[in-house]
N, C-alpha and C positions, 0 to 999 in steps of 0.2 A: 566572498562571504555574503550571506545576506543580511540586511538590518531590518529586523524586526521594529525597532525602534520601540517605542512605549506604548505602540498598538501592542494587543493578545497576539501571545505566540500560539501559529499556527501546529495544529493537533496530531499529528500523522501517529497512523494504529499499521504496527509491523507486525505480517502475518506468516512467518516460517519455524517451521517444525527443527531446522539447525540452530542452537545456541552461537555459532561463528559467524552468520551474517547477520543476523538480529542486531549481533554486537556491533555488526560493520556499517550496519544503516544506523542504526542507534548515534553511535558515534561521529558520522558521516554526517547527518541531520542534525544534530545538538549541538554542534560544533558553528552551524549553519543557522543557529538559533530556532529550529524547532523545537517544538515538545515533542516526546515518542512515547508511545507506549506499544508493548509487547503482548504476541499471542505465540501459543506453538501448534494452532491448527485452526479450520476454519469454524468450528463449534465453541471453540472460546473467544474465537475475534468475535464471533455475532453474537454473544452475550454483553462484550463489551462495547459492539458499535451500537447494541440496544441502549445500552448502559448512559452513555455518555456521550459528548457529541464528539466527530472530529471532524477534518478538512479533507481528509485523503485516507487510505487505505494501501499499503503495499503487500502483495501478495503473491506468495509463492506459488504453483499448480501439487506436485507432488508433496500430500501430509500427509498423518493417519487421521483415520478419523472421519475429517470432512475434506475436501478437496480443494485448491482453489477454483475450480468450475463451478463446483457446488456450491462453492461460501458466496462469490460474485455472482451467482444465478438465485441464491435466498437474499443472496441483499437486493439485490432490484426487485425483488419481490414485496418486500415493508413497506412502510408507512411513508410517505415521502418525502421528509426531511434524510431519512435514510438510504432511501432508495436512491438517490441523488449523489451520494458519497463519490466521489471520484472514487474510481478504481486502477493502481496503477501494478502490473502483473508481471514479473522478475521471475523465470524461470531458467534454468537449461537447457529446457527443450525448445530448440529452434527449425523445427518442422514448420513447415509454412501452413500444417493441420493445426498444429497446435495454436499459433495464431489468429489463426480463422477462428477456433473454438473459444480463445480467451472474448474476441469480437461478439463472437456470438452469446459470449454468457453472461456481457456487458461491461468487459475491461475497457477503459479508456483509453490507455495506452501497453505498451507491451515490449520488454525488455529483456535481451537473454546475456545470462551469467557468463561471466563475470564482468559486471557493472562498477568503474571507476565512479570515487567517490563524487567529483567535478560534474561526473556526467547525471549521477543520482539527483542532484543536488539541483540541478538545474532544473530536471525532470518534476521534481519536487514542485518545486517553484511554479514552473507554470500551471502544473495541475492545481494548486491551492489559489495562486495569484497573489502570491505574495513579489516582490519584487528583487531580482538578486544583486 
């Protein structure tokens, strides 16, 4: 488990269009003393990664709407307290294209479904720097 301790708890903005893993990271990182908050596509995570600040970004490829290629190829595109967002990219597709493309559209790291909660958690962690 991680201790936050009575530093601010780290921010993470969960980006999938399933209401079932939302719940699973939600809960998986809460539990791990993050904050979450929820999108169900990439045109409403970048309303609220304009919005407000976070530490990390988890994001699906397959939404409607906006994509995660396109959501992590518009956030590196802002202003650059945003652009800077880690981007950590949780999908099912594990094509070695598909990897290369989360790369290319400036994911951090890259992670294919289904993602144990220990393993998330960790992933977490280092992306933000918080300490587990």
């Amino acid at each position: 488990m991680v201790d936050v301790g009575a530093s601010p708890k780290a921010r993470v903005l969960v980006v999938d269009d399933s209401s079932l893993v939302r719940l699973y990271y939600r809960s998986a990182l809460e539990k791990a003393g993050f904050e979450v908050e929820q999108a169900i596509n990439g045109i409403e995570a970048m309303e609220r990664a304009l919005s407000q600040p976070f530490d990390l970004v988890i994001v699906d490829i397959n939404m409607p709407r906006m994509d995660g290629f396109s959501f992590v190829r518009a956030l590196r595109r802002c202003a650059a307290d945003v652009a800077t967002l880690p981007a950590l990219m949780i999908s099912t597709e594990a094509d070695i294209q598909d990897i290369a493309a989360a790369r290319a559209a400036g994911a951090n790291f890259y992670l294919v479904k289904p993602v144990a909660q220990a393993e998330l958690v960790r992933h977490v962690c280092v992306l933000t720097g918080v300490a587990s």
